[in-house]
C-alpha positions as CSV (number, residue, x, y, z in Angstrom):
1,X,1.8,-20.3,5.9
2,X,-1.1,-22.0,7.2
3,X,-3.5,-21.0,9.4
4,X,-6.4,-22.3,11.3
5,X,-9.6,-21.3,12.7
6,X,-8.4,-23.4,15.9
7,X,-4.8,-21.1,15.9
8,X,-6.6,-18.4,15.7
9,X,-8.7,-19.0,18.6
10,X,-6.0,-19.6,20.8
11,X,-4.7,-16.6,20.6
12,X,-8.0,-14.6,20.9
13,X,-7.8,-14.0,24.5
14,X,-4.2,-13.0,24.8
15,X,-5.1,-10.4,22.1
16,X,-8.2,-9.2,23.3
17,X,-6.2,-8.5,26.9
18,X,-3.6,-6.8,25.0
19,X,-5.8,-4.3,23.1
20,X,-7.8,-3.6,26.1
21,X,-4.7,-2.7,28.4
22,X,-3.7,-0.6,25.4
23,X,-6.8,0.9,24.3
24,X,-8.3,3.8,26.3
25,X,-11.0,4.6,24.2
26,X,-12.6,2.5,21.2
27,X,-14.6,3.1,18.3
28,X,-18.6,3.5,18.4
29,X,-20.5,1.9,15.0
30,X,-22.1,4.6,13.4
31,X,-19.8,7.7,14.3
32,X,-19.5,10.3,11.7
33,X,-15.8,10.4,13.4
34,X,-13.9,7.4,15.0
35,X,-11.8,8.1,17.8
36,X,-9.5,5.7,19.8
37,X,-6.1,5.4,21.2
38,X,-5.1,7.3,24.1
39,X,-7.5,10.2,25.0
40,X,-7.0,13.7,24.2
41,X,-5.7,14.9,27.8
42,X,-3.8,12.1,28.1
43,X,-2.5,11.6,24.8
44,X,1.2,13.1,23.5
45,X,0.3,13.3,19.9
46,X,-3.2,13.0,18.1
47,X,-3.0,11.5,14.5
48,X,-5.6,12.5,12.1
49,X,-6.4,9.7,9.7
50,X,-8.7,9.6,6.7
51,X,-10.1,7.0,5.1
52,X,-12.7,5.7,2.3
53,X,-15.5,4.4,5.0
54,X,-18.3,3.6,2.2
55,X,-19.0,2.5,-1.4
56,X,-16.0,0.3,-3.1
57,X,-13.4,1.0,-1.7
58,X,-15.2,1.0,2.1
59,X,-13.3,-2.5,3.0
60,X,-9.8,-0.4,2.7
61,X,-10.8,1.8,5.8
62,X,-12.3,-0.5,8.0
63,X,-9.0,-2.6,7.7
64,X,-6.8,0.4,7.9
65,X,-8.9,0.8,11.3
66,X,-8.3,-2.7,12.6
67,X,-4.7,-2.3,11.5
68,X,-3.8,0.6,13.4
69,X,-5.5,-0.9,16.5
70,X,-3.1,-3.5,16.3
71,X,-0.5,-1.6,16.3
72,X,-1.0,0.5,19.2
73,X,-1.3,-3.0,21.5
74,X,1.7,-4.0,19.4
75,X,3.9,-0.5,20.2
76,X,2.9,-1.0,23.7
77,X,4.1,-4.6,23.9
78,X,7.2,-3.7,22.0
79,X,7.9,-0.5,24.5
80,X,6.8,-2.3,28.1
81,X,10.2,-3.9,27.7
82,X,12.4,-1.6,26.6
83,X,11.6,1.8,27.2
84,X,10.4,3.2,31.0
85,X,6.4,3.0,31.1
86,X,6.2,7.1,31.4
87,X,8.6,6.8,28.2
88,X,5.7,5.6,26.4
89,X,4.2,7.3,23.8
90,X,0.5,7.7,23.7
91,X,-0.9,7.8,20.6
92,X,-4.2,9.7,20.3
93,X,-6.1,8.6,16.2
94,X,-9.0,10.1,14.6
95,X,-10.1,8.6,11.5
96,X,-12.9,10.5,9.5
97,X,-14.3,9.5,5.5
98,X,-12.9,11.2,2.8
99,X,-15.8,9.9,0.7
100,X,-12.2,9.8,-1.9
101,X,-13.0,13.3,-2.7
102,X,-10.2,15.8,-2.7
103,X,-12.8,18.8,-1.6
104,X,-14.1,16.3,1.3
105,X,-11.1,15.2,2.7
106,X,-9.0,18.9,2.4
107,X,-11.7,19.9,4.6
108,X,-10.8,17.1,6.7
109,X,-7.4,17.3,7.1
110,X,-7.5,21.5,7.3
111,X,-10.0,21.0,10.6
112,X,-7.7,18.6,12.1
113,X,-4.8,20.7,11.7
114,X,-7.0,24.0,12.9
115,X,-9.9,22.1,15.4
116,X,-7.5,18.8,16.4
117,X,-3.7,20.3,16.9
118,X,-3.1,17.2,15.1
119,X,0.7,16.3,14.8
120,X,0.2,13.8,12.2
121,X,-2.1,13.1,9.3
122,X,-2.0,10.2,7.9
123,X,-3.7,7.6,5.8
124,X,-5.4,8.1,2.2
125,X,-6.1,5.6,-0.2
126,X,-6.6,7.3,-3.6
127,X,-3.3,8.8,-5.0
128,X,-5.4,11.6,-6.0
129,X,-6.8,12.9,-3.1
130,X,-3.6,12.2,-1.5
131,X,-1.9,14.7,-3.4
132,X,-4.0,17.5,-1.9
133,X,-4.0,16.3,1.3
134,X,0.0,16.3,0.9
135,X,-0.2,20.1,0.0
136,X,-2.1,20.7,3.4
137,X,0.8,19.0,5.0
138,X,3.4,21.2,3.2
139,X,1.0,24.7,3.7
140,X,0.5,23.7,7.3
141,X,4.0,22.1,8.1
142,X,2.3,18.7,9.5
143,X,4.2,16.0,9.1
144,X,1.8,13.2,6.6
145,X,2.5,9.6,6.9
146,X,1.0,7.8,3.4
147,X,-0.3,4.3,4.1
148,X,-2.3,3.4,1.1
149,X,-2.0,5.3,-2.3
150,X,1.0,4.4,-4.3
151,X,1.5,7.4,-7.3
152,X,5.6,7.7,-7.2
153,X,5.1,11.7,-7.8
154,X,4.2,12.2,-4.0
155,X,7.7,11.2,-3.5
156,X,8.9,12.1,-6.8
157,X,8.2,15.2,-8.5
158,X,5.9,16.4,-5.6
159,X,8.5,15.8,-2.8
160,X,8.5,18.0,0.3
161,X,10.3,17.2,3.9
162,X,6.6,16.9,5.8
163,X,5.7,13.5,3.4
164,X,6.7,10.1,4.3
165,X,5.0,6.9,2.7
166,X,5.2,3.2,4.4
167,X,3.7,1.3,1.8
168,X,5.1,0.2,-1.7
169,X,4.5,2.8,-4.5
170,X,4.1,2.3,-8.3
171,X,8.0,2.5,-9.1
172,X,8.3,0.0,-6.8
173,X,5.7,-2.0,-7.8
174,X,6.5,-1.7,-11.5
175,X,9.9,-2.4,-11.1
176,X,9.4,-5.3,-9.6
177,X,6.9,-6.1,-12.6
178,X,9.5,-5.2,-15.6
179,X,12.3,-8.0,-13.8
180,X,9.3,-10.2,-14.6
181,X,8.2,-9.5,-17.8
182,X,11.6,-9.5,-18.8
183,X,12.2,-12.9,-17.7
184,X,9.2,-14.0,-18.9
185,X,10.2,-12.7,-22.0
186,X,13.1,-15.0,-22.3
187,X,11.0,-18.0,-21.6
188,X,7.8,-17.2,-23.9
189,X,9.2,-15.0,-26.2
190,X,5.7,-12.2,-25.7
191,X,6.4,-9.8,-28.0
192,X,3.1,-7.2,-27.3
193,X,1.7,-5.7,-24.5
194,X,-1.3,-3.5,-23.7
195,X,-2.1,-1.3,-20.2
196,X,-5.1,-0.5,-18.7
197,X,-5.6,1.9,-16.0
198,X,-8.0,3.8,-14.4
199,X,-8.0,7.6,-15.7
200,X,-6.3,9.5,-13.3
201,X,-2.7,10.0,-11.3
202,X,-2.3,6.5,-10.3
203,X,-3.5,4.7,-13.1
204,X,-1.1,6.8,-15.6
205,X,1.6,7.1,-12.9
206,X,1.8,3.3,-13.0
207,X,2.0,3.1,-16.9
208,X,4.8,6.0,-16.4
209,X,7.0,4.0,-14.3
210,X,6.4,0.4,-15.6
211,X,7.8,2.3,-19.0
212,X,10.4,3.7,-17.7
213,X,11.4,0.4,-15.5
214,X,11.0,-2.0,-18.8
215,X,13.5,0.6,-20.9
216,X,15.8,0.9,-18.0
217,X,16.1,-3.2,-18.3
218,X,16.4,-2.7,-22.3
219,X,13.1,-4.8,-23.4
220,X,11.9,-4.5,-26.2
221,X,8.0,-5.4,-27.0
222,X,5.4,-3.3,-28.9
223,X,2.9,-1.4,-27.6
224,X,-0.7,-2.7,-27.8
225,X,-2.5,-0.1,-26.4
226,X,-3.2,2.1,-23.5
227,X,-6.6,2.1,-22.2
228,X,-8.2,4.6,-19.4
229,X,-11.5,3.7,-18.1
230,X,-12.7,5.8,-15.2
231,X,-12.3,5.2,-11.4
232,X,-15.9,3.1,-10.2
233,X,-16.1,2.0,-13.9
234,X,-19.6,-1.0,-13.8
235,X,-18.8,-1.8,-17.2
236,X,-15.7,-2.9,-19.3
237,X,-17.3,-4.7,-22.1
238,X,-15.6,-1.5,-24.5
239,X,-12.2,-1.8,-23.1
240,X,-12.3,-5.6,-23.2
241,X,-13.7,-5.8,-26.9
242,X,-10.5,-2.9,-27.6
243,X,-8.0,-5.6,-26.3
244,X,-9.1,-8.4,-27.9
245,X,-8.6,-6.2,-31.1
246,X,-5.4,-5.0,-30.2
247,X,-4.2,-8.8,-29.8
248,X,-1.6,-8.4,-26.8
249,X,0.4,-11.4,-25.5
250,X,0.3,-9.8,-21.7
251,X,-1.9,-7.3,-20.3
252,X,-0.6,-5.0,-17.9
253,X,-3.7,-3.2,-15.7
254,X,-3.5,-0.7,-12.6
255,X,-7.1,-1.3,-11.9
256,X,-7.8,-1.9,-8.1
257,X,-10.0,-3.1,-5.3
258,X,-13.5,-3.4,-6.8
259,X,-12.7,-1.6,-10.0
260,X,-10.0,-4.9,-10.5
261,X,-12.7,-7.4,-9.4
262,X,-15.4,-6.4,-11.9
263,X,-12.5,-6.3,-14.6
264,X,-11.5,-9.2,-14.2
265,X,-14.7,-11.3,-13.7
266,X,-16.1,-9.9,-17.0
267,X,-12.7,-10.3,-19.3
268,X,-13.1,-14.2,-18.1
269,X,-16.6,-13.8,-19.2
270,X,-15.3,-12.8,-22.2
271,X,-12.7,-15.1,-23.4
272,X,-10.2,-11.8,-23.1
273,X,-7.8,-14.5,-21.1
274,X,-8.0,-17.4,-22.9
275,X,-5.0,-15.9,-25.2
276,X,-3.0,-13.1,-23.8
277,X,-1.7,-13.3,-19.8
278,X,-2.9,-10.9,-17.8
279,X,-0.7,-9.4,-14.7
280,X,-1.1,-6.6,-11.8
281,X,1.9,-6.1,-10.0
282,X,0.5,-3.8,-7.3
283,X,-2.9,-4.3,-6.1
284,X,-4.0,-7.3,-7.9
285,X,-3.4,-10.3,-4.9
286,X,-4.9,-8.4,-2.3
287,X,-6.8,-10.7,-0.5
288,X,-10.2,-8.8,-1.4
289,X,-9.7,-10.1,-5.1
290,X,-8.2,-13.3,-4.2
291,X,-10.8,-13.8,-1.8
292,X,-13.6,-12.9,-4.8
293,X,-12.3,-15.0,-7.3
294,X,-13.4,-18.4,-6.0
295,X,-12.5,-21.0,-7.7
296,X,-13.0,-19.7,-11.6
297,X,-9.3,-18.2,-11.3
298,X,-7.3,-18.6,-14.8
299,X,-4.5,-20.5,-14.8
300,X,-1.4,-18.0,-15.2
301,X,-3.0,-15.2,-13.6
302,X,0.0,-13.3,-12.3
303,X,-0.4,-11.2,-9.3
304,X,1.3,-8.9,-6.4
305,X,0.2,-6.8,-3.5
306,X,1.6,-4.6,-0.3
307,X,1.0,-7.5,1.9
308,X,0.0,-10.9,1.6
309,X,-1.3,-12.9,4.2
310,X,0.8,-16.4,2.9
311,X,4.2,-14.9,2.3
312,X,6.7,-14.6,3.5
313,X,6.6,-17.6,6.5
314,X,7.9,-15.7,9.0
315,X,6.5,-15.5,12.7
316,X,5.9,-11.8,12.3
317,X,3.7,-12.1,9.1
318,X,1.7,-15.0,11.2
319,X,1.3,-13.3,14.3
320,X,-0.1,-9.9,12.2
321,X,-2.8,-12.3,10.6
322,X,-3.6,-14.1,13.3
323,X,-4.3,-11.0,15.5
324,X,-6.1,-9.4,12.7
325,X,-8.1,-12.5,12.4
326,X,-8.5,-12.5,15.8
327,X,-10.3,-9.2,16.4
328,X,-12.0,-8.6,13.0
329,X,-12.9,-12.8,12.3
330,X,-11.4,-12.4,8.8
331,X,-8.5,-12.1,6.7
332,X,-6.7,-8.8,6.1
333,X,-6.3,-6.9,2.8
334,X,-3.7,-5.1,2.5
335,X,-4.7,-1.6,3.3
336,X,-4.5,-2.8,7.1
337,X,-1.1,-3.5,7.2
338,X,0.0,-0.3,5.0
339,X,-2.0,1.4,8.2
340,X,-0.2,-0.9,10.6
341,X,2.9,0.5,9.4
342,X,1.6,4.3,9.6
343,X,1.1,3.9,13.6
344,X,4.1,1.8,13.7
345,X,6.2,4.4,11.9
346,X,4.5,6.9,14.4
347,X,5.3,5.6,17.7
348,X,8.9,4.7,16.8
349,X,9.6,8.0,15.9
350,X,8.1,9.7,19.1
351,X,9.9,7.2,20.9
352,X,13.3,7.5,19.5
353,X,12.9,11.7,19.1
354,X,11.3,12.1,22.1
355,X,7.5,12.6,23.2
356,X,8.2,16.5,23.1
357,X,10.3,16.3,19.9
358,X,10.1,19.1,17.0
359,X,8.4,18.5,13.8
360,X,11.9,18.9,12.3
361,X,13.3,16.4,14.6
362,X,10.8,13.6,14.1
363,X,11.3,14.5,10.3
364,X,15.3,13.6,10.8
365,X,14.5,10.5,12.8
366,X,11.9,9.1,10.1
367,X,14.5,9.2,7.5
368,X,16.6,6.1,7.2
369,X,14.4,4.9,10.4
370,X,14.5,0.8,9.8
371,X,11.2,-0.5,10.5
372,X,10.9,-4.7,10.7
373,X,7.1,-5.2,9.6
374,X,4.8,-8.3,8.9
375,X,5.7,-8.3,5.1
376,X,9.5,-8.0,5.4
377,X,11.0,-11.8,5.2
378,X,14.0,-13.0,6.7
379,X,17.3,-10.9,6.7
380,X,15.4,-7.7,5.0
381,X,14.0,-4.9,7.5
382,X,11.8,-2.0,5.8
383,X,13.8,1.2,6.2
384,X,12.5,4.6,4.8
385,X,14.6,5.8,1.7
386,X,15.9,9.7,3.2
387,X,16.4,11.0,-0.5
388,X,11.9,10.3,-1.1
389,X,10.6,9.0,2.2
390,X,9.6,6.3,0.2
391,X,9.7,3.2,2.4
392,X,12.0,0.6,0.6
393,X,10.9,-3.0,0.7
394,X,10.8,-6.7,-0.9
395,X,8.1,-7.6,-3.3
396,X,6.9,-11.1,-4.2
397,X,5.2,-11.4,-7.8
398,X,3.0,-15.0,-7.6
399,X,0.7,-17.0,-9.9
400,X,-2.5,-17.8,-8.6
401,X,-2.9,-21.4,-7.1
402,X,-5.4,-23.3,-5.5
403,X,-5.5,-22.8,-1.6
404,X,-7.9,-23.4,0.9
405,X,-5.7,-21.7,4.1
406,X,-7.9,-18.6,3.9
407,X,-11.3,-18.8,3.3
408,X,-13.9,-17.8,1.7
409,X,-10.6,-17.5,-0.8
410,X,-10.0,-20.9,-2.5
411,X,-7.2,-19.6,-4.2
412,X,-4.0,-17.7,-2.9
413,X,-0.7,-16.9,-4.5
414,X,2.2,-18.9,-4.9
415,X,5.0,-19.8,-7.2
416,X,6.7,-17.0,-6.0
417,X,9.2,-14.9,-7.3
418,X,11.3,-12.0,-5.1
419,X,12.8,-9.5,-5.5
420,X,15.3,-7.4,-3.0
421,X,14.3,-4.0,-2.3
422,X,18.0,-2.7,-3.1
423,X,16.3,-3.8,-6.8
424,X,13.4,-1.9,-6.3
425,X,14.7,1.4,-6.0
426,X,14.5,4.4,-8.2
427,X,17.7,5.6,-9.8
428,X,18.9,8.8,-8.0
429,X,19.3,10.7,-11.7
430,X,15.8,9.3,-12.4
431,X,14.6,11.5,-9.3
432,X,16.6,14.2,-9.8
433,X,15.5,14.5,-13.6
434,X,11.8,14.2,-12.6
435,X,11.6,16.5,-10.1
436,X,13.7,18.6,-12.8
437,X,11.4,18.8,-15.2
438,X,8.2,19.2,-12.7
439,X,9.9,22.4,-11.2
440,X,11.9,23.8,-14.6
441,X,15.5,23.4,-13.5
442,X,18.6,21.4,-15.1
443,X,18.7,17.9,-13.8
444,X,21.2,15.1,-13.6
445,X,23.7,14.6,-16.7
446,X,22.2,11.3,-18.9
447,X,24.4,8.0,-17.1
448,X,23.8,4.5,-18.0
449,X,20.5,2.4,-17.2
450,X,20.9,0.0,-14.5
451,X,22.5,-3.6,-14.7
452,X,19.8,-5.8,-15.7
């Protein structure tokens, strides 16, 4: 996909008519809350959102933000022709920072569901304070809708009818990653490989599921190492001098956003690359890192995301950039489309249910609702998985390669490799083993690992 600072403006004003006919009330810069959407007399459902707004990880809400303004102009494109204009459901959002502290955003969430009558919440980007924010859900009966955070034991061992996620999560992610280490294997021959994660649900979650995803394919390698430096980690220099000791032929990390960034930069510093390949199958091509890298990016670096603004080349993927571009006047990560999704999600579900629907019949209508979104290529359509909630996509794994489409990157993925999401999903005795064990009951008799 290539795109253009000229494309781009020639869409602007289209765009910018769009959001304004769709958009009753818009943000204000330096609001401790941010409020748009319909407004709240008008509106026939109020989501409350929460966000990171500052520090690291800062970049992720303001793209959620611009992602879910997108979507509202898109659902009221969409709807104009096919569903009668007082049909339309108005969608009312509130997006407040969670600081990523559990105590901050339960607080949150509680006084939307008490103060706001929310209907929704939605949004999140650490796994951890997700998973409180998902007990709220369950306590208060509010239906969640997880755009951002990617631990498989929301849907997993923590399941509950009120929790729906629309991005990729780490079994997904780390499936996708064992098919290729395992035909990597076959080509090179790597024998050991070492993790690193950041130390707390996601990071191990990820190292959980890659296991389980490389055993299910029967590889064999050794295991180099496991290493767990905290979340907001400045310095590396100890992990880094542990994995050149341990020798790996592939490292395997979890880290993300900023965290991945300052990683990265100082194992290149370091020589860590010159010898073992290094790989992040969920996080690590977001267009932040991509974006940071200029042009000192190793050769081999292999890399996925939730989104990516190059792949696939379908109109849909284009037109979500370009608009994003459009109103923002840079490239998205992927956080805006996970958000993009949320509303999306949303909106179909009012519409299909009804604007005066039950929680419980919104919940039946969001599972197995199909979904086509900007990351979904040709003859796939995202559908949510009714046995997790889990949203079941395609993921690309790429190597990094020079490309000037997208600046300030100078490099983007390519080389890509994909695989289905029919691939990608978790075994049904896998689930019903894990959330087994978490809750102390028999699970699923032992059946045979999946075809490789």
């Amino acid at each position: 996909m290539s795109l253009s600072i000229r494309t781009v403006a020639a869409v602007a004003p289209r765009l910018v008519r769009l959001l304004a006919a769709a958009l009753l009330v818009w943000p204000l810069a330096g609001q401790a809350r941010i409020e748009f959407g319909a407004s709240a007399r008008a509106a026939d459902a109020t989501v409350g959102c929460m966000f990171p707004l500052a520090g690291r990880a800062a970049i992720y809400g303001r793209d959620s933000i611009a992602g879910m303004k997108l979507a509202l102009a898109d659902l009221q494109a969409e709807f104009a022709s096919t569903v009668p204009a007082g049909a339309v459901p108005k969608l009312r959002i509130l997006v407040e920072d969670d600081r990523s502290k559990v105590s901050v955003a339960t607080r949150i969430a509680e006084n939307f569901v008490d103060r706001d009558k929310v209907k929704f919440l939605c949004g999140i980007v650490s796994s951890g304070v997700a998973q409180a924010v998902s007990r709220v859900s369950k306590a208060r009966q509010v239906i969640m809708i997880g755009t951002d955070h990617a631990s498989s034991r929301l849907t997993v061992e923590e399941f509950h009818r009120h929790y729906f996620r629309v991005s990729n999560d780490t079994w997904t992610s780390m499936a996708a990653g064992a098919r290729y280490l395992a035909e990597m294997q076959k080509k090179s021959g790597w024998k050991r490989l070492a993790f690193i994660g950041p130390d707390y649900d996601y990071g191990h979650i990820a190292w959980r599921d890659l296991e389980a995803a490389l055993a299910g394919l029967g590889v064999n390698y050794e295991k180099a190492g496991h290493l767990w430096p905290r979340l907001y980690e400045p310095d590396y220099s100890a992990h880094i001098a542990e994995l050149a000791a341990a020798k790996p032929d592939v490292i395997v990390t979890a880290l993300w956003g900023g965290d991945f960034i300052a990683f990265l930069k100082q194992a290149l510093a370091a020589g860590l690359l010159d010898k073992a390949k290094l790989a992040n199958f969920d996080t690590g091509g977001n267009f932040d890192v991509l974006a940071s890298l200029g042009e000192q990016a190793p050769a081999g670096l292999i890399l996925s995301a939730r989104h990516h603004n190059n792949w696939p080349e379908t109109p849909r993927n284009r037109k979500f950039v370009n608009d994003f571009f459009a109103l923002e006047g840079r490239f998205p990560t992927y956080a805006a489309e996970g958000a993009y999704a949320g509303i999306m999600a949303i909106g179909r579900s009012l519409a299909l249910a009804g604007k005066r629907a039950s929680n419980e019949q919104i919940i039946r209508t969001l599972e197995g609702l199909h979904l086509a979104l900007p990351e979904d290529p040709d003859g796939h359509v995202s559908h949510i998985d009714p046995d997790t909630h889990q949203i079941l996509q395609t993921q690309a794994i790429g190597e990094v390669v020079p490309n000037t489409a997208f600046p300030p990157a100078k490099v983007m993925l390519g080389r890509w490799v994909v695989y289905r999401a029919e691939e990608l999903q978790p075994p049904l005795d896998l689930v019903r083993n894990r959330r087994a064990r978490e809750h102390g009951t028999p699970g699923s008799p032992p059946v045979s690992p999946p075809p490789k």
